[in-house]
N, C-alpha and C positions, 0 to 999 in steps of 0.2 A: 686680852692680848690682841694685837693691831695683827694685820694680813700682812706676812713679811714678801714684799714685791719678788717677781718672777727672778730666779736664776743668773746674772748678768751672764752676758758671754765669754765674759775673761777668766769667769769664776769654774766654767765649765769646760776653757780650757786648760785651764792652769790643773785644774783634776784629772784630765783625760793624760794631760804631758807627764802626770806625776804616774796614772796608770803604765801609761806605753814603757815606763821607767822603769817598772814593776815595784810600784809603791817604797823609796829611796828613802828612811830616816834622817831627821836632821842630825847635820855631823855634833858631835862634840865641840865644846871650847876649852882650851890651855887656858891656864889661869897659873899669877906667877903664887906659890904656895910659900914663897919667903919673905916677900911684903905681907900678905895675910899674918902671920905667924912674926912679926916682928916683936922685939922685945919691948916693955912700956920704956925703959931708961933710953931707948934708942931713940924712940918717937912719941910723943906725949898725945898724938890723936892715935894712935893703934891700943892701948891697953884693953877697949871692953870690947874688940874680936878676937884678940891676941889670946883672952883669955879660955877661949874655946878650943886650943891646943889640940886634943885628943879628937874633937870631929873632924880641925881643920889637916891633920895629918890622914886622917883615917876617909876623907875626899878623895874619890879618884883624878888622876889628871891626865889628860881631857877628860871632863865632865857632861854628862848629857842629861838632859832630860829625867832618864828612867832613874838615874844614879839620886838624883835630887827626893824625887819621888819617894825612894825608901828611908827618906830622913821626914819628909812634910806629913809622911802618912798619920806619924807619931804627933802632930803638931797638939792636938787635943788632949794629948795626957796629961799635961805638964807645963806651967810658962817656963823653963826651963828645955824642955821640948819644943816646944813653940820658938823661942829663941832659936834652937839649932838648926829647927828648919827654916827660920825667917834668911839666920846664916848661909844658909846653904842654899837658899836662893837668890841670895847678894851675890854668891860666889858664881854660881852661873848664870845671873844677868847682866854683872857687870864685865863676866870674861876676863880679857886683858886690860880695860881701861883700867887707865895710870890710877884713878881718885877713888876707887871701887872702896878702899879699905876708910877712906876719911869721911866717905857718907857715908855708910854703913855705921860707922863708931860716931857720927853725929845723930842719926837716926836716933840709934842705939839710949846713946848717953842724953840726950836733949827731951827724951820723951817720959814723964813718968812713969814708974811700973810699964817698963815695956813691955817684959813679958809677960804680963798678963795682960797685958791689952792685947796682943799677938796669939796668946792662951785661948781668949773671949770670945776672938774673930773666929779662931780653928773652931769654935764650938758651937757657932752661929752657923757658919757656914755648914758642918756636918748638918744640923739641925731643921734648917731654913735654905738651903740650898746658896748658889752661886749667889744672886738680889740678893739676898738677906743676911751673906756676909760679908759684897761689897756697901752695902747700905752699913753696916757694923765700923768700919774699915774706913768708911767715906765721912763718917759722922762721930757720934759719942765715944770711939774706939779709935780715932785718928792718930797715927803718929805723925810731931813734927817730921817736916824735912821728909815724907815718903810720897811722894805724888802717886798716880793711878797709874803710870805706866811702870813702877815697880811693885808697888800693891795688887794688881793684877798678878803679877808671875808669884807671889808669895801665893794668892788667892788659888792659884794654878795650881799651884803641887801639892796642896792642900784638900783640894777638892775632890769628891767622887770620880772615878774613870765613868760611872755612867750619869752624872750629873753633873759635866765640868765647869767649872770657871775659865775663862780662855784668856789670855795674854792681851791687851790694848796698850800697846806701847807706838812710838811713831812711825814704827818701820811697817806696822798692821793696818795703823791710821793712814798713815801716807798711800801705801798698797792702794788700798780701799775706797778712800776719796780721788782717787784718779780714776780707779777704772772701773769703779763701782757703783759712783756717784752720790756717795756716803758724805758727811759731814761731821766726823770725828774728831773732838777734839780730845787728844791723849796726856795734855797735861792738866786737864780739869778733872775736878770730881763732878760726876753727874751716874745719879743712879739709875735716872732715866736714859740717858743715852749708853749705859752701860745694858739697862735688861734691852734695850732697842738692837744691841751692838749681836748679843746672844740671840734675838729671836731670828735674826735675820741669818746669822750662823749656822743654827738649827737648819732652819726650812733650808736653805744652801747646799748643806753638805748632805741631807736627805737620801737617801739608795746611795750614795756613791761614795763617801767614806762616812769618818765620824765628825766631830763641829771642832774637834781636837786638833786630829789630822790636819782639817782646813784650815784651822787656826796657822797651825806649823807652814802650811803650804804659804801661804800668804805674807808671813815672818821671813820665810828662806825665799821668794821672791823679790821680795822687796830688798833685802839685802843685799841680794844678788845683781841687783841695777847700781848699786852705790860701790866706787872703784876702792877696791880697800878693806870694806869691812869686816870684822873678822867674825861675821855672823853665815858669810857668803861658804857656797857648798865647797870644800877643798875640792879641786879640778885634779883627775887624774893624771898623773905626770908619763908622757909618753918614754916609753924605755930606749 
């Protein structure tokens, strides 16, 4: 394991802002539950989410984090299991975009045995940690059509609360390479820049929260500079 460089200073303010906050959760995302839930005869790419009916109702809306968690926990029981939480973490990654349901159902359908390649990964990862279930995930257990920065959030809510896999998607990568001076790329598979992405995380968030936390912190930053996106913190409304 490489010496993960000193602390940056944006890293130790964005922690201190998030303290003086008194430690602020990230909000929930709305997600529309009748696109999800659509009929096959309606739309011929919705049938293999559509068909998950009883999870996709039994989702809370807005959806957060913790909500997802008690579906991914289960991921290793079962490809079937593993399916619902891969679902369940489409549903809260892709929020309100419009296309959420049509890549999720090409993933889905384009991949063989998905779920048990999705089963495999949960099982890796319980096993081998965060490495050795994006190494699982990146390589002989790939699904088409899933790049790293949604394979990471499946890897997320899958993973140990004290062993986590953390989120790399662009809004982390972008963060990071500005004020971090990181070189992250979040639509590539690299397992190397992924255990690189984690050590640095670690040694980071050190005394002051968890690599979880910072993960989030850095997520709801970044969002937060981009006008619009429905990842940013909802702003209390003056009465």
């Amino acid at each position: 394991m490489s010496a993960a460089p000193a602390r940056p200073p944006a890293i130790s303010q964005l922690i201190a802002d998030w303290a003086d906050a008194d430690h602020p959760g990230q909000d929930p995302i709305t997600w529309d539950r009748s696109r999800w839930l659509a009929p096959p005869g309606e739309n011929p790419k919705y049938p293999r989410v559509a068909a998950f009916d009883r999870l996709l109702d039994a989702l809370p809306n807005p959806i957060g984090r913790d909500d997802v968690r008690c579906y991914a926990r289960r991921a290793g029981d079962s490809p079937a299991a593993a399916t619902e939480a891969f679902v369940a973490s489409m549903v809260w990654g892709f929020g309100r975009t419009g296309y959420a349901v049509f890549r999720t159902n090409r993933i889905l359908a384009t991949s063989p045995n998905a779920g048990e390649r999705l089963h495999h990964i949960a099982k890796v990862l319980t096993d081998e940690g965060p490495i050795g279930g994006y190494r699982a995930m990146a390589n002989e257990h790939r699904l088409k059509w899933l790049g790293p920065a949604f394979g990471t959030k499946y890897l997320h809510f899958c993973s140990a609360p004290d062993d986590p896999a953390l989120v790399l998607d662009v809004l982390v990568a972008t963060w990071l390479n500005e004020y971090c001076g990181t070189r992250l790329r979040p639509t590539q598979w690299s397992t190397s820049q992924y255990e690189h992405y984690l050590e640095n995380m670690t040694a980071w968030s050190a005394g002051l929260c968890t690599p979880t936390e910072l993960e989030t912190l850095v997520f709801v930053a970044e969002a937060s500079r981009r006008t619009g996106n429905q990842w940013a913190p909802q702003r209390a409304k003056t009465p």
